[in-house]
Phi, psi and omega in degrees: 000109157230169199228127194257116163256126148216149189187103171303356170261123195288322137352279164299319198296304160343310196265357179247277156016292189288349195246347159279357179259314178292328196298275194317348165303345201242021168229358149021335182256002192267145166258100183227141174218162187220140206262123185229142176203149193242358177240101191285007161297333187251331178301313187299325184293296192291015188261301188301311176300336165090012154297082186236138175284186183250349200208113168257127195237122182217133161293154191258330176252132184192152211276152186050345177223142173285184155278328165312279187318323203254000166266354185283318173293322170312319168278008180260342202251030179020032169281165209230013190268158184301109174241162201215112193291151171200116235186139169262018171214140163292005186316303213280010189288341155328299206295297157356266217302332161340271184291025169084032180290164184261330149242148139246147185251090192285152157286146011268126178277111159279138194326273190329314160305291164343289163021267152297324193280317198260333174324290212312297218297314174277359173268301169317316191316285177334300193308318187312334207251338194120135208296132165273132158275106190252141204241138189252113174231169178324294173292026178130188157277118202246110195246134193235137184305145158321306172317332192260342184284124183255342175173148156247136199244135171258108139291135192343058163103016169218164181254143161240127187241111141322104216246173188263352170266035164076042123287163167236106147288129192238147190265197171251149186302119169278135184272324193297175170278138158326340164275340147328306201283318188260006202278347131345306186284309188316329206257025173251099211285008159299317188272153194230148169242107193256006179213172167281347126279006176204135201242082172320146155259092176301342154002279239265343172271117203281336201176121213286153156219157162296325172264356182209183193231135164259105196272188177310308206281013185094343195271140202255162211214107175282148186282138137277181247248317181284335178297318188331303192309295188305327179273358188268332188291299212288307151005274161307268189338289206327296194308324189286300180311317168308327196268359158295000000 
């Protein structure tokens, strides 16, 4: 993975630099590397050449190449990398969202916003490859294919994510609600939520019961009682639409 800084204020160019440095302290299982450039004549030049990163954090106003400029080329170069506007002004944000940027960022740029900006960026990265569950644990940011998830359990106040070769991904103590939390995974019509703690892969269902789901590894996963109708209803579609 690598991720491209340009900014002609060498002062900001730095000062991004150091809060992207801090960011990868805290992903450590992430392969990331980064790139600086204080002249957007040559990023533009490496652009032109198809020399492409996965992630662009570009000022937007800067002398002789724009920040504009160098997204319009990145789309002229059929790249599929990520750009994230980072900018003292709010004039260009049309233009930005024009070109599929994913944030614009105002100065004096905050840790948290960065942040966010790059979760999100490294989440999109993913989705390309296929949707990814991206998970925060003790070593890092861990990310796990849909394909590979058979249900997830909130345990006292953290997620167990089930992988179908029997690993568990275990998160860090959730500040959000367990419904928060998945709701993102939800919007994969394969995961189902049949309990207030457990959210299924219908993939994955070896067998229907009235108060529970029996999945592949054997493990039987209780319905609540308000759930029942809709998962024995969402259960049938699902199965009926494979068989079409």
């Amino acid at each position: 993975m690598k991720i491209v800084i340009c900014d002609d204020n060498i002062e900001d160019l730095i000062k991004i630099e150091k809060l992207i440095n801090q960011y990868i302290k805290l992903y450590p299982n992430l392969e990331i590397l980064t790139e600086k450039y204080s002249d957007p004549r040559k990023l533009y030049n490496r652009i032109c050449e198809k020399d492409l990163a996965d992630i662009y954090l570009l000022d937007m106003i800067m002398s002789e190449k724009t920040g504009i400029d160098l997204g319009r080329q990145l789309l002229k170069s059929s790249s599929d990398s990520i750009i994230i506007y980072i900018t003292s002004s709010t004039d260009f944000a049309l233009d930005a969202y024009s070109l599929h940027a994913v944030r614009y960022l105002l100065k004096p740029l905050r840790e948290t916003d960065l942040f966010e900006a790059l979760d999100y960026a490294l989440s999109s990265r993913e989705i390309k490859k296929g949707p990814v569950f991206l998970i925060k644990t003790r070593e890092g940011l861990v990310s796990a294919p849909h394909s590979k998830i058979e249900y997830v359990e909130n345990v006292s106040r953290t997620l167990e994510i089930h992988l179908t070769d029997k690993e568990i991904i275990k998160s860090i103590f959730i500040r959000k609600s367990f419904d928060e939390e998945i709701e993102e995974l939800l919007w994969d019509k394969n995961f189902l939520q049949v309990h207030k703690s457990f959210v299924i892969n219908l993939k994955y269902v070896k067998k229907l019961l009235p108060n529970s789901v029996v999945m592949e590894s054997g493990i039987t996963i209780p319905v609540s009682k308000k759930r029942t109708a809709e998962v024995k209803k969402e259960y049938l579609l699902f199965y009926s639409e494979q068989y079409r």
